[in-house]
C-alpha positions in Angstrom: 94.4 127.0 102.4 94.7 126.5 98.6 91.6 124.7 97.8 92.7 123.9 93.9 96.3 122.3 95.3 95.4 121.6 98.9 95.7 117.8 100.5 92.2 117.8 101.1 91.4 118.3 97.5 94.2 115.6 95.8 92.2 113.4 98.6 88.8 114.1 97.0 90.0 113.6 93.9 91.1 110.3 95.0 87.9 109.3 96.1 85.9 110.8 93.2 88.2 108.7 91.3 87.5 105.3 93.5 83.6 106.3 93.2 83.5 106.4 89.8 85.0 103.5 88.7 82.7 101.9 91.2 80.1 103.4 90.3 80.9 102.8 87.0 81.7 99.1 87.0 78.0 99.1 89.1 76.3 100.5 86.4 77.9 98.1 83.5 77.2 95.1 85.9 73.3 96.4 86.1 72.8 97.0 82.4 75.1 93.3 82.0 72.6 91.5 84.5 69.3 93.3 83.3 70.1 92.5 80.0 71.1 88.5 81.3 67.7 88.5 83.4 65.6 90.2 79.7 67.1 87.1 78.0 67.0 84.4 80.2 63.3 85.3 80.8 62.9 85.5 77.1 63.7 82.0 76.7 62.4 80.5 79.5 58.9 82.4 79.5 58.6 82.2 75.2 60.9 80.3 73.1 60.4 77.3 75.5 56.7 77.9 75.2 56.3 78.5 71.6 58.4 75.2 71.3 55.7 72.9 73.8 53.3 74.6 71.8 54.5 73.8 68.3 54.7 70.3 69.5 51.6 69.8 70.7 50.3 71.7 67.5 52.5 69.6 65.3 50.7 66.5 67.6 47.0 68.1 67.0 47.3 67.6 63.2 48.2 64.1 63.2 45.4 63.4 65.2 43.3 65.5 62.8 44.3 63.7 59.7 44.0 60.8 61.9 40.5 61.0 63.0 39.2 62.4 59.7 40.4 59.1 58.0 38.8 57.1 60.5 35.0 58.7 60.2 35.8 58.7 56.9 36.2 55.0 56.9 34.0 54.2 60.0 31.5 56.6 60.2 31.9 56.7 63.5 30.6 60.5 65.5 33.8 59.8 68.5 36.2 59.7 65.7 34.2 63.6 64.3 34.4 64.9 67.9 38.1 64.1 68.2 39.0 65.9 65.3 37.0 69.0 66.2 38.9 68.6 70.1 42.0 68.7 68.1 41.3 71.3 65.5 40.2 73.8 68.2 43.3 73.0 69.9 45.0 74.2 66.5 43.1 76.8 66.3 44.1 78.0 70.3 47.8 77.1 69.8 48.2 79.3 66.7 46.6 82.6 68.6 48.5 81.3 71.5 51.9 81.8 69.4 50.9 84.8 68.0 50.1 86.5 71.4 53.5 85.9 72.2 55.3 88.3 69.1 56.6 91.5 70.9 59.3 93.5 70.4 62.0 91.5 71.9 60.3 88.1 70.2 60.3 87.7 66.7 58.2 84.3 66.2 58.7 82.7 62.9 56.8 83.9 59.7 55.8 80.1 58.8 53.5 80.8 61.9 52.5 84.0 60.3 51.6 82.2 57.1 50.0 79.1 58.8 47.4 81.7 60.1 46.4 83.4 56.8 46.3 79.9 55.0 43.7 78.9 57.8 42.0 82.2 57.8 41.6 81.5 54.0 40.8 77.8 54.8 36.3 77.8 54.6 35.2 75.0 56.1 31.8 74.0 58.2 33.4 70.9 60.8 30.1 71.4 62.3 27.9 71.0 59.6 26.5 67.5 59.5 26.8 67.0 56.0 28.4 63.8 54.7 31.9 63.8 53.6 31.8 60.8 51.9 32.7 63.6 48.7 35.8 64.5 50.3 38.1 65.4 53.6 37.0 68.4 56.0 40.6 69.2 54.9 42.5 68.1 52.4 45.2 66.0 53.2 47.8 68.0 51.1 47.1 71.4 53.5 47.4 69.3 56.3 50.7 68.0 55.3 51.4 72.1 54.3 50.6 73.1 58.1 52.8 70.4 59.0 55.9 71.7 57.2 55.3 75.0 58.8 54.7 74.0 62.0 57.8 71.8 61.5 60.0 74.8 60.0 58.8 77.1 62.8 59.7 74.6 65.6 63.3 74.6 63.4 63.4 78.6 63.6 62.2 79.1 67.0 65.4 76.2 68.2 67.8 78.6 66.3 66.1 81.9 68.1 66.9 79.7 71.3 70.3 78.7 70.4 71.4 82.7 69.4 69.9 84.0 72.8 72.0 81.4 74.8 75.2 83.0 72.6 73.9 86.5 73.6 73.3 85.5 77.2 76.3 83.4 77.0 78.5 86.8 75.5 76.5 89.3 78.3 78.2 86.9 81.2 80.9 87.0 79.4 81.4 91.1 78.9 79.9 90.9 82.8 83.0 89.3 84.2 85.0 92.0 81.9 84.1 94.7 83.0 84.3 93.3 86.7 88.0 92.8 86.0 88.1 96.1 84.5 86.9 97.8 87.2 88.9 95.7 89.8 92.2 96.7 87.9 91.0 100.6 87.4 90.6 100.3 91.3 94.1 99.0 91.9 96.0 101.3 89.5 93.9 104.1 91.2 94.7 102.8 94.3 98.5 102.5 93.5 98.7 106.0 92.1 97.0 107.2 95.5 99.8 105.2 97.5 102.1 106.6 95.2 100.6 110.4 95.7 100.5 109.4 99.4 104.3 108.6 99.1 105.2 111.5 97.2 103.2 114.3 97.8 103.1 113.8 101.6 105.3 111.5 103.4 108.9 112.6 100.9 107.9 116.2 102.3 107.3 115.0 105.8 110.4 113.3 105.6 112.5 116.6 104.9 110.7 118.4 107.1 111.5 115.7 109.7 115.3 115.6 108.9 114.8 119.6 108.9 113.5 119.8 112.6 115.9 117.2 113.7 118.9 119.4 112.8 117.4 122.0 114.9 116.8 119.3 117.8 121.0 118.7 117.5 121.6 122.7 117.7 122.1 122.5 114.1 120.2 125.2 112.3 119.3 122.9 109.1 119.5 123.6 105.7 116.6 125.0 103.5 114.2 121.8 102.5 113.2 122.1 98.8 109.8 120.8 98.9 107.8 122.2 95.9 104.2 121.2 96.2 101.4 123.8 96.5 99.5 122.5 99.1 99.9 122.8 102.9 103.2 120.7 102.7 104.7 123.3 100.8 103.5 126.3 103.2 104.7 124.4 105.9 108.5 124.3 104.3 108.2 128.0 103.2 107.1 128.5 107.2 110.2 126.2 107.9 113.0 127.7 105.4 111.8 131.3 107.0 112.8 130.3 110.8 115.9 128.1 109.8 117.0 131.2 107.8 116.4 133.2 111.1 117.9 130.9 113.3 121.3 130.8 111.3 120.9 134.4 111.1 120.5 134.7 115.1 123.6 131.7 115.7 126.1 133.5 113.3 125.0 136.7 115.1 125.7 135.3 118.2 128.8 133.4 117.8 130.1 136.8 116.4 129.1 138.6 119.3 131.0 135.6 121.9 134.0 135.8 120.0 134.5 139.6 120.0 133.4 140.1 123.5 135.7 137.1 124.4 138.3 138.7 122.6 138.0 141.9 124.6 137.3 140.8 127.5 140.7 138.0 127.7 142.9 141.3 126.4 142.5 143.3 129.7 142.1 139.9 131.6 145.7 138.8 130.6 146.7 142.3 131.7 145.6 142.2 135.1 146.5 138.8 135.4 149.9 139.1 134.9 149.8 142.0 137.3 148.4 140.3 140.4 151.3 137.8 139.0 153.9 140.3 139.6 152.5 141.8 142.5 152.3 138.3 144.2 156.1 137.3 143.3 157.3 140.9 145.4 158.3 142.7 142.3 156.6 145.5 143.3 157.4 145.7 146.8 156.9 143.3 149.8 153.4 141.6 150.1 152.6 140.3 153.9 150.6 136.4 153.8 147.0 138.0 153.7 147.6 140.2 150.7 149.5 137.1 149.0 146.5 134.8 149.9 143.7 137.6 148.3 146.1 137.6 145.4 146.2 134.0 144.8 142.3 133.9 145.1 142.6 136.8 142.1 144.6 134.8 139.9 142.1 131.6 140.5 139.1 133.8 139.7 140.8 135.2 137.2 142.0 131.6 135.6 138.5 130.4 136.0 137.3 133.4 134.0 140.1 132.7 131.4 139.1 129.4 131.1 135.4 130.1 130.4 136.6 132.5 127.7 138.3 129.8 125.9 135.4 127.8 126.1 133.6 130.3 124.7 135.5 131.0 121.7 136.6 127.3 120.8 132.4 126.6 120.9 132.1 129.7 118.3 135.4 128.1 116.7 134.1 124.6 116.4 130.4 126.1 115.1 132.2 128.8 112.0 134.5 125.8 110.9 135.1 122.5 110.1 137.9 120.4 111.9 141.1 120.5 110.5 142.1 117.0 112.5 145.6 116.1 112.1 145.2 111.9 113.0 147.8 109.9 114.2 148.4 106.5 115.4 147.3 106.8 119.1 148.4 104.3 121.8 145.3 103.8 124.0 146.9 102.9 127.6 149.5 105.7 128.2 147.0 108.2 126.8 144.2 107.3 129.0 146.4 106.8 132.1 148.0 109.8 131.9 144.6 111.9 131.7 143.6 110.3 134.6 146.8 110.9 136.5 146.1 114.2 136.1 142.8 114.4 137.9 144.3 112.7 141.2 144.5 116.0 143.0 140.8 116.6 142.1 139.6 113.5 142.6 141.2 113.2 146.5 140.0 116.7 146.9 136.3 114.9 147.3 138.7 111.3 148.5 137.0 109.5 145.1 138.3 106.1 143.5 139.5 106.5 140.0 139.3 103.3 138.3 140.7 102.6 134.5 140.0 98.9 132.9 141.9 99.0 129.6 142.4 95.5 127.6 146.1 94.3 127.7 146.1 94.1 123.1 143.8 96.9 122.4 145.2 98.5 118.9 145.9 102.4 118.3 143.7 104.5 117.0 143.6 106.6 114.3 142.8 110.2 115.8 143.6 114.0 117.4 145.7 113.3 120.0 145.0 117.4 121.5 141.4 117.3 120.6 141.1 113.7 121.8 142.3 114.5 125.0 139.7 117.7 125.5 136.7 115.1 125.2 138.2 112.4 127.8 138.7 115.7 129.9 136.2 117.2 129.6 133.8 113.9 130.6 136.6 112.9 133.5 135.9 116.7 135.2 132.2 116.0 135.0 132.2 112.7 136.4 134.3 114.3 139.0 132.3 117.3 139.5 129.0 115.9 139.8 129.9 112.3 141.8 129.3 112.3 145.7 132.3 112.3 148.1 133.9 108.9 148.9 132.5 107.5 145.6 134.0 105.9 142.4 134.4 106.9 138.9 135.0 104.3 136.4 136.9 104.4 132.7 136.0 101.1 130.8 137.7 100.7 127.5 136.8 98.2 125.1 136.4 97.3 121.5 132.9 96.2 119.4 135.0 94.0 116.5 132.0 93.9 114.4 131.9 97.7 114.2 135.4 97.7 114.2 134.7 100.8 117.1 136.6 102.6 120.0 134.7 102.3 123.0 135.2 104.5 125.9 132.8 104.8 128.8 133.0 107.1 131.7 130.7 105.8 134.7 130.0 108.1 137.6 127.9 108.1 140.9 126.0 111.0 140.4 122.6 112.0 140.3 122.1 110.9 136.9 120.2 112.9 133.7 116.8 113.2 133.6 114.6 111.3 130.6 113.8 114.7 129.1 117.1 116.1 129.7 119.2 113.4 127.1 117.8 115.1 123.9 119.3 118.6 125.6 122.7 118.1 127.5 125.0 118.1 124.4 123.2 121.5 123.9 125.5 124.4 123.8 125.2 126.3 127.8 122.3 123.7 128.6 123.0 122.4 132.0 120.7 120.1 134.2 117.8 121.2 136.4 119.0 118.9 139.2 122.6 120.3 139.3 122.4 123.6 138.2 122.1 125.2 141.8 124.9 122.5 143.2 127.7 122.9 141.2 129.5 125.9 138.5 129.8 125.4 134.8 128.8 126.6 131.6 127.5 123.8 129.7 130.1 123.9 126.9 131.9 120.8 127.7 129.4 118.4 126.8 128.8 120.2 124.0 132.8 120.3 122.8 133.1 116.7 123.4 130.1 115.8 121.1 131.6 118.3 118.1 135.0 116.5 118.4 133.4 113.4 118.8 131.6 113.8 115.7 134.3 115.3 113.6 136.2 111.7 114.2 133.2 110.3 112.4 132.0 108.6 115.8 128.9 109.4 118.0 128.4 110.4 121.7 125.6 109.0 124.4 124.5 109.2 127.8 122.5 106.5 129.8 121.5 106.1 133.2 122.9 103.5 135.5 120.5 101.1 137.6 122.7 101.6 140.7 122.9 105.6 140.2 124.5 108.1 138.1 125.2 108.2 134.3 127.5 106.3 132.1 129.1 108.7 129.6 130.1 107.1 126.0 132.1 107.9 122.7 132.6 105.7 119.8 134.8 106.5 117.3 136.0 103.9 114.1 139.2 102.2 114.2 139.7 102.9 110.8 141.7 105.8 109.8 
């Protein structure tokens, strides 16, 4: 086997193919959701805190400048202690924010500045000395930590805001790419139905047609199936023994029709010589000699016969009919065949019966070859029906085909289920008759080449009472 052009290869391919788009469209969807998760968490476990934090920082130094009034007016230590509780709560909420910068988290740089303005900022809240000189801090840097805290809070609502767009845009290239790699997957699936079509089930067809031929003792025609792979040896394999076979038939057929031709010369000799010695040209011939020589001439008539058999089956193989068709009137031509077999048929005392419809048109066909395949199926039925039984003719016409119908019922023994594929086979004949009755199993085979050359078909079936039903079809039309 070809591994670089063989089936099993294109079929790896294939499902390389299907594995790395889905591995692929895995791999995007990862990274997609990863990066979805990164942000999500980003905003949920910072931005949202920065922002309670800002607020309650924004919170702290209103109650700062709040309190600092009041013990500035009041004198009053709970209003000193609140301001400390709220300041230190600054203080925490700044280095909060600050712990929370990393590389994914920009915080604003208001915060940035609001720490070196309070790192600048010296002031003693715990000193006890009075104030009445001024503010622990002035009022004008509290209302300067405000604005940054304010502009920060602005910022970090912004930083929010663009990380919902980016989460908002990773969902959006998520569901992308899933499409992608759901329509990568069908058009790689298609083109694998397509290879599947082309590369294997076209040449399987061929190859099919090609073995069928054969079946119908046809030696087929070279296939032209030009893949590399094991399709393609297989045709090669098949071309070789079709080429043989045609080789072997036209050998034989050669060989039939000169040894029929040699043989039949002499035979026609010595036939017309037992003639002459049985009519008394020679001299007187007492009963028993005349009855030996009337045995002669049957033998040698049987013989004859076989011959011609023989060399119209090599004739019918080498050449194409040359069918002269003529209007054909169905009743006197089927009556008088079966006229003829009367002294055959009361030989073994059996019923001939012919049903022919009373306005059945002509048909269009060989009268002489015609006549050889109602013969030929009439001296069958004959030949292989019982004694005291029937054989039936039933003629009739399918008006939706527009088809001939002509079916020959006997009593026989029937054909065997294997056997149907084989009996129109040239010299097949039956394994449950073959020891009961002479032949040469060209008849069949005659009737289905004539048959066919009318552009009709040939069958055989079995009959649920016994015995076969023998039928032709051939087109109305001419």
């Amino acid at each position: 086997m070809n591994l670089k052009k063989g089936i099993t290869t294109k079929f790896l391919i294939w499902f390389l193919s299907f594995f790395l788009i889905y591995f692929g469209t895995v791999l995007v969807l990862y990274f997609n959701v990863h990066q979805m998760m990164s942000i999500s968490e980003t905003i949920t476990g910072r931005y949202d805190k920065i922002s309670q934090i800002a607020r309650q920082m924004f919170e702290n130094l209103l109650a700062m400048e709040e309190n600092e009034k009041k013990y500035l007016l009041l004198k009053n230590d709970q209003y000193r202690s609140q301001f400390i509780q709220a300041f230190d709560q600054l203080q925490q909420g700044l280095a909060e924010v600050m712990a929370l910068q990393s590389p994914n988290v920009t915080v604003s740089s208001r915060w940035q500045e609001l720490a070196e303005r309070y790192q600048r900022l010296e002031i003693s809240i715990e000193s006890s000395a009075d104030i009445a000189n001024g503010l622990w801090i002035p009022e004008e840097e509290l209302d300067t930590w405000r604005n940054y805290v304010a502009q920060a809070r602005t910022e970090n609502e912004k930083a929010i805001e663009l990380a919902n767009r980016d989460l908002n845009r990773r969902g959006v290239l998520t569901v992308r790419a899933s499409m992608v790699g759901l329509g990568l997957s069908v058009l790689v699936g298609l083109a694998g139905i397509f290879f599947v079509a082309y590369s294997m089930i076209r040449p399987l067809g061929k190859l099919i047609q090609g073995i069928r031929s054969i079946s119908h003792e046809r030696p087929g025609k070279p296939i032209a199936v030009n893949s590399q792979d094991e399709f393609g040896q297989l045709a090669v394999a098949y071309n070789a023994m079709s080429f043989r076979l045609r080789e072997e038939q036209a050998m034989r057929t050669d060989f039939i029709s000169m040894l029929s031709h040699e043989i039949r010369t002499p035979l026609t000799s010595i036939r017309e010589s037992v003639s002459l010695i049985g009519e008394g040209i020679m001299g007187d011939v007492n009963p028993m000699q005349k009855k030996f020589l009337h045995i002669a001439d049957a033998e040698i008539g049987r013989v004859c016969t076989l011959l011609n058999r023989m060399m119209q089956v090599s004739y019918l193989e080498s050449v194409v009919l040359d069918l002269h068709k003529q209007p054909l009137a169905i009743t006197p031509f089927m009556t008088g065949i079966f006229d003829s077999f009367h002294p055959m048929a009361r030989e073994k005392n059996i019923r001939l019966d012919i049903h022919i419809p009373e306005k059945i048109p002509d048909i269009y066909a060989d009268e002489k070859y015609l006549r050889q395949v109602v013969f030929n199926l009439v001296e069958n039925a004959i030949k292989f029906s019982p004694k005291d039984s029937t054989v039936q003719c039933k003629i009739r016409r399918d008006p939706e085909e527009d088809t001939f119908i002509c079916e020959i019922l006997d009593t026989g023994p029937g054909i065997l289920i294997e056997e149907k594929s084989l009996i129109f086979n040239r010299y097949y004949r039956g394994k449950n008759i073959r020891e009961q009755t002479d032949g040469t199993g060209l008849g069949l085979s005659i009737a289905k080449y004539i048959v066919e050359a009318h552009g009709g078909t040939i069958e055989v079936s079995n009959l649920q009472q016994g015995g076969a039903c023998f039928s032709f079809f051939i087109p109305f039309a001419r």
